[in-house]
N, CA, C and O atoms as CSV, one atom per row, in Angstrom:
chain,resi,resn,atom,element,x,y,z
A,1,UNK,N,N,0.824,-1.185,0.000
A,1,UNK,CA,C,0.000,0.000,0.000
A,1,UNK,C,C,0.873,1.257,0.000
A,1,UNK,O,O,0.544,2.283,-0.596
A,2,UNK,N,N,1.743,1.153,0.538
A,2,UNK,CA,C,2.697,2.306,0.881
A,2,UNK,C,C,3.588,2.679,-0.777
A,2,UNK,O,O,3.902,3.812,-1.143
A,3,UNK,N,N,3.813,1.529,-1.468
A,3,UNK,CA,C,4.215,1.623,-2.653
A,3,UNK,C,C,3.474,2.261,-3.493
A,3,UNK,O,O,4.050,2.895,-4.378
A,4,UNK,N,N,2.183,2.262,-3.445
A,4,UNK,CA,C,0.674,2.814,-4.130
A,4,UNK,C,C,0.335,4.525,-4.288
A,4,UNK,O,O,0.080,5.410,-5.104
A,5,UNK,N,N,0.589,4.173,-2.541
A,5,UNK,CA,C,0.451,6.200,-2.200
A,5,UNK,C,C,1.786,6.882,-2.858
A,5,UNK,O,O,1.832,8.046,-3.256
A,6,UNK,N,N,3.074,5.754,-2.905
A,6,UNK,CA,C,3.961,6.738,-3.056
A,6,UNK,C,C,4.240,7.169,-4.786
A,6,UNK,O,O,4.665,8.140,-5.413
A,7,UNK,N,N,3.623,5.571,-5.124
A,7,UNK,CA,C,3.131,6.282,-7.188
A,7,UNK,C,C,2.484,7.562,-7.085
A,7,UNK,O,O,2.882,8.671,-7.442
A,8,UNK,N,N,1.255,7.153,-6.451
A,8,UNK,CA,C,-0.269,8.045,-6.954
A,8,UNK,C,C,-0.045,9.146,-6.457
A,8,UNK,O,O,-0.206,10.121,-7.192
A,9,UNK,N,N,0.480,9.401,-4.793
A,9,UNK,CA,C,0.266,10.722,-4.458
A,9,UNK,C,C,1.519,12.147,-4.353
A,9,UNK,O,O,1.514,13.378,-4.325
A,10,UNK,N,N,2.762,10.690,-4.317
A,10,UNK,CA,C,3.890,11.316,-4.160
A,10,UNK,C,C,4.675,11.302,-5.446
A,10,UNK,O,O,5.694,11.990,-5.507
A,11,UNK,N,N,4.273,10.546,-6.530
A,11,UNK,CA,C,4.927,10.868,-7.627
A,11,UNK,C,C,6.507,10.161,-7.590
A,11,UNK,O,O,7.531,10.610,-8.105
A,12,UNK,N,N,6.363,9.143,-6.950
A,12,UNK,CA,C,7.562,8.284,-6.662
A,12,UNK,C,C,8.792,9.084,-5.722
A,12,UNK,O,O,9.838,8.643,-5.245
A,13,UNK,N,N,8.288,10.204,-5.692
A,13,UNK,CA,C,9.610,10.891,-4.714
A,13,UNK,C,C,9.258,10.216,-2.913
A,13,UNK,O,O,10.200,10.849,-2.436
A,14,UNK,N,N,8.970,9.856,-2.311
A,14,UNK,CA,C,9.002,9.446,-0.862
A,14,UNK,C,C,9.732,8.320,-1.085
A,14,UNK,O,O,9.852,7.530,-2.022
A,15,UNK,N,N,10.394,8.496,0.493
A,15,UNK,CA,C,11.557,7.200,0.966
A,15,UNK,C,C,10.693,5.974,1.484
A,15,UNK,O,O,10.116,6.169,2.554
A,16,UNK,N,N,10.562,5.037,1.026
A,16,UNK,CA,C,10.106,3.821,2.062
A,16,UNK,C,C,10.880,3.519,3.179
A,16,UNK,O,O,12.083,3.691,2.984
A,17,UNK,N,N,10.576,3.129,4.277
A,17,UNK,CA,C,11.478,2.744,5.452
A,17,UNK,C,C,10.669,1.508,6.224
A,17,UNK,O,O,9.768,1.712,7.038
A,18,UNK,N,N,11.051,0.450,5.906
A,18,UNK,CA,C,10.223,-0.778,6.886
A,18,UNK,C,C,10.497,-1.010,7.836
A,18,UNK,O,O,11.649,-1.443,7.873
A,19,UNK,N,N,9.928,-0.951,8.945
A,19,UNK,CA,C,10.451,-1.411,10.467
A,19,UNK,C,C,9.755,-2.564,10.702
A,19,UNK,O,O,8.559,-2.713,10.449
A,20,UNK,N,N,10.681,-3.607,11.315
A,20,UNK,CA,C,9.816,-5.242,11.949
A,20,UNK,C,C,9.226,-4.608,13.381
A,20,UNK,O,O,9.956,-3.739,13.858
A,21,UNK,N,N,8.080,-4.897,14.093
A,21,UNK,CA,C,7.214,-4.412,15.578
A,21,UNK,C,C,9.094,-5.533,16.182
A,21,UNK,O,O,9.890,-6.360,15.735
A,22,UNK,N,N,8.832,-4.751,17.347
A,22,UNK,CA,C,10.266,-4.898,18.238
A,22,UNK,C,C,11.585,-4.971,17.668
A,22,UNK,O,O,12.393,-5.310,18.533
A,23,UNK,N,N,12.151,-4.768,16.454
A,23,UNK,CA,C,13.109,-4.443,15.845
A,23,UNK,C,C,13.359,-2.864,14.736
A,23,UNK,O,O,13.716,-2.627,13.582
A,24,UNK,N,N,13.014,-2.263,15.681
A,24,UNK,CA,C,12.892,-0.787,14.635
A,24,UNK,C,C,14.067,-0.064,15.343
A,24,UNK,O,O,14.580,-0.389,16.413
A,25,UNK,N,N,14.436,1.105,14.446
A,25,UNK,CA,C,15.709,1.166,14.450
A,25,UNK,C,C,15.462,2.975,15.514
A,25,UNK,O,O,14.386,3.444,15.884
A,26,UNK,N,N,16.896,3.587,15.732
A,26,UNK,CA,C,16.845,4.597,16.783
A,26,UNK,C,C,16.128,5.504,15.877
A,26,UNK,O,O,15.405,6.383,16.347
A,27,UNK,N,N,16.248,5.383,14.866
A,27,UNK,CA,C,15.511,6.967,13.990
A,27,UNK,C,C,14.189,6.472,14.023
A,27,UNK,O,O,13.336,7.315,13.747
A,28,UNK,N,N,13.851,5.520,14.242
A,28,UNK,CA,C,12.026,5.078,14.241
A,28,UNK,C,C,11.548,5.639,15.577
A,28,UNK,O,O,10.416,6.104,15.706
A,29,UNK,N,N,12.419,5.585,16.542
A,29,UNK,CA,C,11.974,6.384,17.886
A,29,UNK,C,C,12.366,7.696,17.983
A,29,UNK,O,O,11.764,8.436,18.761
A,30,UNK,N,N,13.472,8.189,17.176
A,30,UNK,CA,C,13.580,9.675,17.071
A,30,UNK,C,C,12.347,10.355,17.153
A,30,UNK,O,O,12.008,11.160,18.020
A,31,UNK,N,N,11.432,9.794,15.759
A,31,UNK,CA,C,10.688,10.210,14.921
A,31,UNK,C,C,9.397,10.356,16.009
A,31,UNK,O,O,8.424,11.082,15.805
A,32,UNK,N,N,9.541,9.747,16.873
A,32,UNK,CA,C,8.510,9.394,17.709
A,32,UNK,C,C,8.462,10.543,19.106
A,32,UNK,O,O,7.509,10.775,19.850
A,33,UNK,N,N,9.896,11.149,19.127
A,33,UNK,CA,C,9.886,12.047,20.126
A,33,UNK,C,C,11.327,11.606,21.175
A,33,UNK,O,O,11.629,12.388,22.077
A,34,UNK,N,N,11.859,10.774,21.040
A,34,UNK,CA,C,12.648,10.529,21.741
A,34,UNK,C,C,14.161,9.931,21.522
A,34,UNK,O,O,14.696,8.923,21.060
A,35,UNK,N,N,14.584,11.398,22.251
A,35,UNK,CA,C,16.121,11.956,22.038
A,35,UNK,C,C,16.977,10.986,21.831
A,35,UNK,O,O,17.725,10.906,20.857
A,36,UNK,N,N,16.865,9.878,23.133
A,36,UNK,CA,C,18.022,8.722,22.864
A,36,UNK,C,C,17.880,7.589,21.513
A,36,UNK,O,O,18.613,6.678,21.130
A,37,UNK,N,N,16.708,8.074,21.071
A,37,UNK,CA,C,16.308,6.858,20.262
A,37,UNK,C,C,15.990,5.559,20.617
A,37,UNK,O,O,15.859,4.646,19.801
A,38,UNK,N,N,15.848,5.439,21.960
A,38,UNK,CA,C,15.575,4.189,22.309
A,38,UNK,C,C,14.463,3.786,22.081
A,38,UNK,O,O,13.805,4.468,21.294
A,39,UNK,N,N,13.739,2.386,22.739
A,39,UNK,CA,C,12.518,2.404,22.690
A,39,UNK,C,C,12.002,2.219,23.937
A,39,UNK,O,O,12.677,1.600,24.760
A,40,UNK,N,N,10.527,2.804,24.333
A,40,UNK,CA,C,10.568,2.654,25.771
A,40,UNK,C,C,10.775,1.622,26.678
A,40,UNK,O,O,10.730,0.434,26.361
A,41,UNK,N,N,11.058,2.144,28.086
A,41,UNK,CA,C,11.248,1.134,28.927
A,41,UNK,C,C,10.617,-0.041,29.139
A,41,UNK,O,O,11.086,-1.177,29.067
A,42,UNK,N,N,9.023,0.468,29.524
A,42,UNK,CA,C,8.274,-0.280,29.609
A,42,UNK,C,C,7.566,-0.504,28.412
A,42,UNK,O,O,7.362,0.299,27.502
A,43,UNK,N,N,7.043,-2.245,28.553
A,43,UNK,CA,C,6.442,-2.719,27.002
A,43,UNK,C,C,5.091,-1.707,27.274
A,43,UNK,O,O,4.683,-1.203,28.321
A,44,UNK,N,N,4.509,-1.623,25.684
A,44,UNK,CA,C,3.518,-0.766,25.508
A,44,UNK,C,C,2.385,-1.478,26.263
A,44,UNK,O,O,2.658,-2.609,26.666
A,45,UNK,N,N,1.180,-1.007,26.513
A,45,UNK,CA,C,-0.060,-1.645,27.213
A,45,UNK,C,C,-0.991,-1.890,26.181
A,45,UNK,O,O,-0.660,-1.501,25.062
A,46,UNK,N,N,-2.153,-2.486,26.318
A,46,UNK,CA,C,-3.292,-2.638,25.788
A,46,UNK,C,C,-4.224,-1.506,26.431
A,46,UNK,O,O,-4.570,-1.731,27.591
A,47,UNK,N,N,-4.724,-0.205,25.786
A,47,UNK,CA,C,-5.553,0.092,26.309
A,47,UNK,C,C,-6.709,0.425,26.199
A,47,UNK,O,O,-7.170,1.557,26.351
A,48,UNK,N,N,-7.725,-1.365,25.695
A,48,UNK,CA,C,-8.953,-1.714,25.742
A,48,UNK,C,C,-9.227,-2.670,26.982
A,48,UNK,O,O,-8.637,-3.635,27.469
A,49,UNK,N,N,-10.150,-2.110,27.214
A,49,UNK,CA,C,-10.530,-3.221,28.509
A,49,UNK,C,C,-11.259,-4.894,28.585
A,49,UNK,O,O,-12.388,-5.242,28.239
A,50,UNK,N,N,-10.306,-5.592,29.082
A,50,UNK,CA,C,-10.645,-7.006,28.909
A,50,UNK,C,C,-11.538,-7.382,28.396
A,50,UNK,O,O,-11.592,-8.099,27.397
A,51,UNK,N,N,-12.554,-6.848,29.151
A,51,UNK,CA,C,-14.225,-7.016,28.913
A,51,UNK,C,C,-15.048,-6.067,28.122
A,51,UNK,O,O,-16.208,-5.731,28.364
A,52,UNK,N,N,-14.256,-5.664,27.100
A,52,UNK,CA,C,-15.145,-4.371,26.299
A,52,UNK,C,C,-15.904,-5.597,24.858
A,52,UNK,O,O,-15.489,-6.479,24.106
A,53,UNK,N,N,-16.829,-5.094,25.083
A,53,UNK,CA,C,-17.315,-5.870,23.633
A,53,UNK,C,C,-18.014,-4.870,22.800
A,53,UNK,O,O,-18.819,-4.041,23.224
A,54,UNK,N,N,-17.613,-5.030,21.512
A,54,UNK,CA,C,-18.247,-3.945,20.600
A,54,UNK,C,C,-19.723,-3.846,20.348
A,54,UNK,O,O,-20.490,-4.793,20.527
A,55,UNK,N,N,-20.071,-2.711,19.944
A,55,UNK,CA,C,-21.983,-2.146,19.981
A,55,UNK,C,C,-22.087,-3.025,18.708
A,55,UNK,O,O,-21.203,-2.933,17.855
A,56,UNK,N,N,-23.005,-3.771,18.565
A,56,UNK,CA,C,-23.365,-4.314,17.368
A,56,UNK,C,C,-23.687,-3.706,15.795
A,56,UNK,O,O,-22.759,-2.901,15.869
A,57,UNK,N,N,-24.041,-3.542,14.944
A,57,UNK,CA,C,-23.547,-2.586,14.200
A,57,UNK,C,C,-25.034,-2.624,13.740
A,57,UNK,O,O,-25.600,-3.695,13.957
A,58,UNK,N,N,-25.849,-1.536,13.077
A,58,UNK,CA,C,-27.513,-1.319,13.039
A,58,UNK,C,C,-27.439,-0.871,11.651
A,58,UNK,O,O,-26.521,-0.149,11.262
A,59,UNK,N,N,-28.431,-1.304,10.855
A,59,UNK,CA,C,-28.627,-0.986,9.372
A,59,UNK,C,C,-29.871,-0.282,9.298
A,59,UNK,O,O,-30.907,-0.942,9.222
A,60,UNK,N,N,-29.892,0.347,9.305
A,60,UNK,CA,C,-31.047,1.269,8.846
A,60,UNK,C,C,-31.471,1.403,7.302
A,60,UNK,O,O,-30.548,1.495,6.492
A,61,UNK,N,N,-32.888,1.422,6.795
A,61,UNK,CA,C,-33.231,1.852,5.183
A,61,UNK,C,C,-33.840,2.909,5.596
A,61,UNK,O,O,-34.504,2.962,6.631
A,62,UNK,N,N,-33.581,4.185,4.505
A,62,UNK,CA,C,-33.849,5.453,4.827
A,62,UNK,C,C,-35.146,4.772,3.229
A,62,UNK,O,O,-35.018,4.130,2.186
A,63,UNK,N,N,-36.422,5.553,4.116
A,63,UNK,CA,C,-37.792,5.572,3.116
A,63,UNK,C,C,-38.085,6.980,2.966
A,63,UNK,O,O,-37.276,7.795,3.409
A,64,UNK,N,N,-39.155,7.364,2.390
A,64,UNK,CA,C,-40.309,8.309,2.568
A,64,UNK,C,C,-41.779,8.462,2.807
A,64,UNK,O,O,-42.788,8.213,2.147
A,65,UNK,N,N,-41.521,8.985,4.048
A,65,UNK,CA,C,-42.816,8.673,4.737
A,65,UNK,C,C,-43.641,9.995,4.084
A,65,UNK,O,O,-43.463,10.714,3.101
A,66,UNK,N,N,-44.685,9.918,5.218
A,66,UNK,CA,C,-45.578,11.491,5.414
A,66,UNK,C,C,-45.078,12.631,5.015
A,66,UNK,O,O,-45.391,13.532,5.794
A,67,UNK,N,N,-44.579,12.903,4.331
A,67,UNK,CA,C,-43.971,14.608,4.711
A,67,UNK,C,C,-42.411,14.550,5.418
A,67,UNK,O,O,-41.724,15.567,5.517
A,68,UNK,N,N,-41.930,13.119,5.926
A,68,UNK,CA,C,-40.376,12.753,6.439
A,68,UNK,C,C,-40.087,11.946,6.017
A,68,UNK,O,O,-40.777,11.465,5.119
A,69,UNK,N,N,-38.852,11.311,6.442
A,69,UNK,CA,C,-38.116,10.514,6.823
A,69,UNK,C,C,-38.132,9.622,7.241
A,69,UNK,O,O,-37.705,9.656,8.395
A,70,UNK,N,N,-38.637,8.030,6.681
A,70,UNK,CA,C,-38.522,6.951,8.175
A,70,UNK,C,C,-37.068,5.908,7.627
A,70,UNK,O,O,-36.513,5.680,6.552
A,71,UNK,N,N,-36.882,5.472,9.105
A,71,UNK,CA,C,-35.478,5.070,9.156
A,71,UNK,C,C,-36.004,3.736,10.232
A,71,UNK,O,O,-35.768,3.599,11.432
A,72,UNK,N,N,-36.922,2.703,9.148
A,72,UNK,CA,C,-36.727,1.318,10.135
A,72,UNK,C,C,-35.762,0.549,9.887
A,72,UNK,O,O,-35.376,0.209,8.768
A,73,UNK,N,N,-35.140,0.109,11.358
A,73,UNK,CA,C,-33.834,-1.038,11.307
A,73,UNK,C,C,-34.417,-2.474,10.518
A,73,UNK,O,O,-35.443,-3.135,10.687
A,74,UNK,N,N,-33.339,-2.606,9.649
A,74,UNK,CA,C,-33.215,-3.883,8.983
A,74,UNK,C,C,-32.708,-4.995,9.779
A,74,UNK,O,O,-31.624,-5.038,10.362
A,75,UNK,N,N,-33.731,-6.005,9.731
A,75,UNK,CA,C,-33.274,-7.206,10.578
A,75,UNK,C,C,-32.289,-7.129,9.979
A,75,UNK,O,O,-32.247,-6.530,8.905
A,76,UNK,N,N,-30.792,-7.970,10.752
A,76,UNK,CA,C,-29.537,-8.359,10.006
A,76,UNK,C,C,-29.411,-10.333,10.920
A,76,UNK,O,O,-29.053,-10.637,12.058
A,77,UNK,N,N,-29.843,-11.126,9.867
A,77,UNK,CA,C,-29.880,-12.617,10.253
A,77,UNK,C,C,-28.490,-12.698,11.566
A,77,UNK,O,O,-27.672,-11.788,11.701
A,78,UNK,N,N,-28.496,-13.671,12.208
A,78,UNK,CA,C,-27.381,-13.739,12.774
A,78,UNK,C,C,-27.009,-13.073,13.514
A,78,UNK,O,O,-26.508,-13.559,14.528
A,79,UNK,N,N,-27.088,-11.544,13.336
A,79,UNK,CA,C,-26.110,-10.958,13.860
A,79,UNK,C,C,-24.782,-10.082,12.321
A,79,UNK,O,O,-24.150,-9.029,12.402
A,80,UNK,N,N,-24.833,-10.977,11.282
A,80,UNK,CA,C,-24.108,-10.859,10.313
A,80,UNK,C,C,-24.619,-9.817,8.948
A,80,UNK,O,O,-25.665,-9.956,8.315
A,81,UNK,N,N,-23.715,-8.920,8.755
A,81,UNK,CA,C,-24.495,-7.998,7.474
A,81,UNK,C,C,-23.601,-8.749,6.514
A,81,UNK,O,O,-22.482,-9.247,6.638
A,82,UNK,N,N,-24.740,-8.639,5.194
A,82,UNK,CA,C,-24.010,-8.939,3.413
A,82,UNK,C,C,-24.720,-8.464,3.151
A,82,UNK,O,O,-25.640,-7.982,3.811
A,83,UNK,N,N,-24.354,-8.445,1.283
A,83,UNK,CA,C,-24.477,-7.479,0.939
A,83,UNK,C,C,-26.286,-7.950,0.078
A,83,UNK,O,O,-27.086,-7.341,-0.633
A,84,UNK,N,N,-26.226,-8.993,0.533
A,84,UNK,CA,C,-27.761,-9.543,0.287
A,84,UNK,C,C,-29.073,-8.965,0.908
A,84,UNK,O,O,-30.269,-9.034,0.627
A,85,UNK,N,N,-28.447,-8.467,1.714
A,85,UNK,CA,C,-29.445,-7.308,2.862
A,85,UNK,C,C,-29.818,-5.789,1.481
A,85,UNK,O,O,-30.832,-5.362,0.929
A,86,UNK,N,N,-29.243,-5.655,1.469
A,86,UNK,CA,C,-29.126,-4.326,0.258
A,86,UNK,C,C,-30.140,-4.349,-1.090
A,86,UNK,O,O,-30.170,-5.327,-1.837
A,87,UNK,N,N,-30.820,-3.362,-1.267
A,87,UNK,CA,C,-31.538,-3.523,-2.893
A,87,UNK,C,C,-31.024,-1.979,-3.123
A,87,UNK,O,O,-31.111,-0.944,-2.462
A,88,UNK,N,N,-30.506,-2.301,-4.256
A,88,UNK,CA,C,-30.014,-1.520,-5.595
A,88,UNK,C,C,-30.527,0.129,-5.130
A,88,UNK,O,O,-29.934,1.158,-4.805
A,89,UNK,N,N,-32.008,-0.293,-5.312
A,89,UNK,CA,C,-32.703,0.967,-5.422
A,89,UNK,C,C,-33.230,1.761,-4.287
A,89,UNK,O,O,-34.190,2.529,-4.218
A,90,UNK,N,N,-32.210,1.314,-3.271
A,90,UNK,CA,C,-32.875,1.690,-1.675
A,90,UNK,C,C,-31.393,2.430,-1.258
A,90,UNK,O,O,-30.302,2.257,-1.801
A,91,UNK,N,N,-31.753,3.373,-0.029
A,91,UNK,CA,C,-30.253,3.910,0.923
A,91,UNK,C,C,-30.462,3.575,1.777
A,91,UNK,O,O,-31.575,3.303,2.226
A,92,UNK,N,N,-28.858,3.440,2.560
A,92,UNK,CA,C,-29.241,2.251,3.940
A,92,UNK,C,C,-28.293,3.495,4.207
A,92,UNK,O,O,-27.646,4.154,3.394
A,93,UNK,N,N,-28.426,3.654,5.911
A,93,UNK,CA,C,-27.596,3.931,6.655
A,93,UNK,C,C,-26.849,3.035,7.672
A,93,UNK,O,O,-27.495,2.981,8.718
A,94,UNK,N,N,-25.984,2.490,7.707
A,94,UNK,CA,C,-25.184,1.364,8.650
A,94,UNK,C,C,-24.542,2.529,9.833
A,94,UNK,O,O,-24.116,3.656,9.578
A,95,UNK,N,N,-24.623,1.904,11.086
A,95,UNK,CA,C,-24.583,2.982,12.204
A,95,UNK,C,C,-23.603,1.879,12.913
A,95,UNK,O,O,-23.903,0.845,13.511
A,96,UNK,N,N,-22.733,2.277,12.724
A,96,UNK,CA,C,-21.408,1.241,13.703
A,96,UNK,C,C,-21.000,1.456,15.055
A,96,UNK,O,O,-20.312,0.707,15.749
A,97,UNK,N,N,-21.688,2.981,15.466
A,97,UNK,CA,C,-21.219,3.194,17.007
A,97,UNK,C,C,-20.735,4.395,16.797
A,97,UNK,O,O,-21.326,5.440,17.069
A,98,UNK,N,N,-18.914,4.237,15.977
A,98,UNK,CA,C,-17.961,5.663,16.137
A,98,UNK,C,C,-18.080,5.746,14.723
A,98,UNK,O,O,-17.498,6.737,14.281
A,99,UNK,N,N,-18.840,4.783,13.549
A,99,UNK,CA,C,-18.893,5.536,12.149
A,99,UNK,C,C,-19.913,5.139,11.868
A,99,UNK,O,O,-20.580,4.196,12.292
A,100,UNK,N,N,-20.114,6.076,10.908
A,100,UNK,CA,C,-21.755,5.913,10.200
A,100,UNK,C,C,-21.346,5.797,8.635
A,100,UNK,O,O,-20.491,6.581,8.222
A,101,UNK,N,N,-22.013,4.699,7.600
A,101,UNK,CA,C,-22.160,4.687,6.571
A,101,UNK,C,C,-22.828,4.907,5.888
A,101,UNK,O,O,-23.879,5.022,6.518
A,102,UNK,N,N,-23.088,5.146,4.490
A,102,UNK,CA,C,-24.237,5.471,3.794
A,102,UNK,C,C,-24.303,4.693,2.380
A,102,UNK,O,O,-23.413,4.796,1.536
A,103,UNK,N,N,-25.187,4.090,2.257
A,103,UNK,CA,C,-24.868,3.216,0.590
A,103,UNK,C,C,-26.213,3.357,0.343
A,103,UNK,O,O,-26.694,2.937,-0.710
């Protein structure tokens, strides 16, 4: 991907630089803020909580009602969205929690 942006957006002028996770080099932590280049002391944390489970994700079909807007939730079987849920000629709003879609 990084090869992609650097055709399309950069016009082949950007440097690639690959770092392996726990083998990156002192300029990978420079870059990061820190003088010695090291990497920190302590290993990084997780900070999601054990027990977090994600909001299920809600499909909405936007109609026309009365004079508005109606927005009834689309059963989704399972628990699982495809794209079999969808007709051509309809707009759905998919409501994920922290993003909202529109098709």
């Amino acid at each position: 991907m990084a090869e992609k942006i650097n055709k399309n957006e950069r016009k082949n002028k950007a440097d690639i630089q690959t770092e392996m996770p726990g083998d990156e080099s002192a300029d990978f932590w420079r870059a990061f803020g820190d003088n010695d280049g090291l990497p920190p002391a302590e290993p990084i944390a997780e900070h999601v909580d054990p027990d977090f489970v994600p909001a299920a994700p809600r499909l909405y079909q936007v109609r026309l009602g009365m004079g508005y807007l109606e927005l009834p939730q689309v059963e989704v079987p399972h628990g699982k969205l495809a794209n079999t849920l969808l007709n051509n000629r309809s707009v759905y709003i998919l409501d994920c929690y922290l993003d909202v879609f529109v098709w």
